[in-house]
N, C-alpha and C positions, 0 to 999 in steps of 0.2 A: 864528732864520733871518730876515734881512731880508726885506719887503715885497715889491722890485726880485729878488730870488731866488725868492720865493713864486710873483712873477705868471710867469715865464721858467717853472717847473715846470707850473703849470697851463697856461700856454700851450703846452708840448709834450705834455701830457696829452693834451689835446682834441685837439689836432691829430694823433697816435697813434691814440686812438680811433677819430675820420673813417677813416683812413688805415686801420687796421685791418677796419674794417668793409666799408671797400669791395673790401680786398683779397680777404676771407671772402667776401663777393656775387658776386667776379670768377670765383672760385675755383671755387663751389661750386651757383652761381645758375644757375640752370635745368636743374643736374643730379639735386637733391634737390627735397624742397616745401619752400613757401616756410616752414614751421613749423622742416624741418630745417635748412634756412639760418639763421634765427632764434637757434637755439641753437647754431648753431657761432660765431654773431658775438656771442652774450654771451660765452660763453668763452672766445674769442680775446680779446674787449678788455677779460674780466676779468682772466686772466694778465698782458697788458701791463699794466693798471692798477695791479695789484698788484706787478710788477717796477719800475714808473714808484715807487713809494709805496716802497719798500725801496730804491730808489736814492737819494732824497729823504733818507729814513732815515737810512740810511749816511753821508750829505755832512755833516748837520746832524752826526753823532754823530761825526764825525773833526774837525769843526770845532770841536767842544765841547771835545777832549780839548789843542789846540794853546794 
């Protein structure tokens, strides 16, 4: 996987994450404590993370087989 591919992936990574996190704060912040808040925003941007990472995956591995 090129370099210019690598950084485009991480920069939507992070930027998902933010974006995830604040969405779970928006959602769920000041209706739960702050501990449950907490763990619904590791979850939420560990799922993305892991769908962001199996996306990655997938690109490199279709790219391999051309």
């Amino acid at each position: 996987m090129p370099i210019k591919e690598l950084l485009i992936y991480c920069f939507v990574a992070t930027s998902s994450m933010i974006l995830m996190s604040f969405v779970a704060h928006m959602l769920v912040g000041g209706l739960v404590s702050p501990r449950t808040e907490l763990f619904v925003q590791i979850g939420l941007c560990g799922t993305v993370a892991t769908l962001i990472g199996f996306m990655a995956w997938d690109v490199a591995k279709r790219r391999r087989k051309k």
